[in-house]
C-alpha positions in Angstrom: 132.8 19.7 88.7 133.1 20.6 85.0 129.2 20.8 85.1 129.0 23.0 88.0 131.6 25.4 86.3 129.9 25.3 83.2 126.7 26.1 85.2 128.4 29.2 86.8 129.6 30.5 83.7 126.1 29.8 81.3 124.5 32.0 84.8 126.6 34.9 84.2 126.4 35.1 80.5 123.0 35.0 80.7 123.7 37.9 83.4 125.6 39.8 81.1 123.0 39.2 78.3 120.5 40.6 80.2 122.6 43.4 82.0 124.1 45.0 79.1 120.8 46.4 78.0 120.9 49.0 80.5 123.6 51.1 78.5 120.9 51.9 76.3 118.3 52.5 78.8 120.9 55.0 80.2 121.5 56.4 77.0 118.0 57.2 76.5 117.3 58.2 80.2 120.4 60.6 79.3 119.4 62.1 75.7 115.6 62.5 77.4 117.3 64.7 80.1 119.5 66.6 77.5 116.6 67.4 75.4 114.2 68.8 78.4 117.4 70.3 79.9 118.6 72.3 76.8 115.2 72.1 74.6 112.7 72.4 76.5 114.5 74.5 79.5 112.8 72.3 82.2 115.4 69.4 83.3 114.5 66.7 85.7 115.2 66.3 89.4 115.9 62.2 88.8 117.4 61.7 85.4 120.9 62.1 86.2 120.2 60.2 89.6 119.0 57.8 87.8 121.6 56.9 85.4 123.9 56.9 88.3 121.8 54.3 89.9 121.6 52.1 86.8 125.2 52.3 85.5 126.3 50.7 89.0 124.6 47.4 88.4 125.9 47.6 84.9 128.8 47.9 85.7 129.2 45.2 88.0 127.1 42.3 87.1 129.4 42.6 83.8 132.7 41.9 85.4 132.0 38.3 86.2 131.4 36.9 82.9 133.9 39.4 81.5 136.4 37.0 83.9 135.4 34.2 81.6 136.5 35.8 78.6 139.4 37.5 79.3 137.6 40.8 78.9 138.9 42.9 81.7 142.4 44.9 81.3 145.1 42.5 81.6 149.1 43.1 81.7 150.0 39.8 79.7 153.3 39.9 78.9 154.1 37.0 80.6 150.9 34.6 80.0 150.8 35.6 76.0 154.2 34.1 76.2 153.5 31.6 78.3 152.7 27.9 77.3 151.8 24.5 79.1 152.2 24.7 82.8 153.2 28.1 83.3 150.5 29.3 81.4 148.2 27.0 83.7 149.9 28.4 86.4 149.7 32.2 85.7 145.9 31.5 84.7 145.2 29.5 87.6 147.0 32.8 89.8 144.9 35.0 87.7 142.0 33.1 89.2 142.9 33.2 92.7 143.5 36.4 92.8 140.3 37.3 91.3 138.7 35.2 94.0 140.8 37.0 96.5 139.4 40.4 94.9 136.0 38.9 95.1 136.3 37.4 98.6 137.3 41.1 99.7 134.9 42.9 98.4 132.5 40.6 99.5 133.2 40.7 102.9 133.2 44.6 103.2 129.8 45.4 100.9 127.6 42.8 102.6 127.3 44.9 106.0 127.2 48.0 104.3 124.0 47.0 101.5 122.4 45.5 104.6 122.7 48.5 106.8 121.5 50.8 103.8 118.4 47.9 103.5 117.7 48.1 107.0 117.7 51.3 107.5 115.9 52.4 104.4 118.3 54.4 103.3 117.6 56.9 100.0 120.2 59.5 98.5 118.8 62.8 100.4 118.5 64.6 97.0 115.5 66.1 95.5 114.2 63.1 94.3 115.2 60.9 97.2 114.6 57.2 95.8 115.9 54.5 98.2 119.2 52.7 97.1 119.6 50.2 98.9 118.8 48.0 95.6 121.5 49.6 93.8 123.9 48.9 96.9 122.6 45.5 97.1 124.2 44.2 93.7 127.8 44.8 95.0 127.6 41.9 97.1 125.6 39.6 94.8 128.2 40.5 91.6 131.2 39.5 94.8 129.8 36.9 94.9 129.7 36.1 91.3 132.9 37.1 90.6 133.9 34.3 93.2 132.1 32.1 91.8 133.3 32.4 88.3 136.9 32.2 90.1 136.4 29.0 91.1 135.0 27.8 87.9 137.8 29.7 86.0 140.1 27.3 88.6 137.9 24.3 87.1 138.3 25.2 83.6 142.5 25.8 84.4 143.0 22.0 86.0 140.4 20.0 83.5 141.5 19.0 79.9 141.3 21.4 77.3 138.3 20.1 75.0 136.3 20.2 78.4 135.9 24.0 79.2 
């Protein structure tokens, strides 16, 4: 189990690795529609479209890995404090609840990216590009996020030197 939890984990770092190059690509799709905006006095009908569509999957295929290493936004005033089983206990709750979250969320974006796939479905604005990519990675980072759950749930109930 310890190597199919390491597996999950070494999957969404490499995830993250990848994903977290986008910022820049939307801070350069951003500063190029600045400059033709304001500069050049001929903005773009995709630019801002486009960042939106891009931050989405940056944003979510983050939170998984950010699971891992304690990098979301965490009340801790009990589990700083917390040592031995209790502090097993609150992380393995921590872990459960983000596979709750996870589960959730799964279960509610699936039918909706599939719809938007199936029916083709683009953003009716000038530029009109489909998004049913974009909606697609909600599922696939739900599903992620469960998965680093359950490996955060291996890590919690395996001796320490192992995770």
């Amino acid at each position: 189990m310890q190597a199919l939890a390491r597996a999950v984990t070494a999957m969404n770092r490499a995830l993250f690795s990848l994903t977290k190059w986008l910022v820049y690509a939307i801070a350069a799709l951003m500063l190029f529609e600045v400059v033709s905006r304001y500069s050049l006095a001929n903005p773009t009908s995709w630019g801002p479209e486009l960042a939106t569509l891009l931050f989405g999957p940056f944003f979510l295929l983050g939170g998984p890995y950010l699971l891992h290493t304690g990098g979301h936004v965490a009340v801790d005033i009990l589990s700083a404090r917390a040592t031995g089983r209790t502090a097993r206990a609150l992380a393995a709750l921590a872990a459960l609840m983000a596979l709750l979250f996870g589960a959730i969320l799964f279960w509610f974006a699936l039918p909706l990216a599939m719809q938007s796939f199936e029916y083709g479905e683009t953003s009716y604005s000038a530029w009109n590009p489909v998004i049913w990519p974009t909606k697609a990675v909600l599922p696939l980072a739900a599903l992620l996020l469960m998965l680093q759950a359950l490996a955060e749930l291996i890590f919690v109930f395996s001796p320490k030197d192992a995770a």
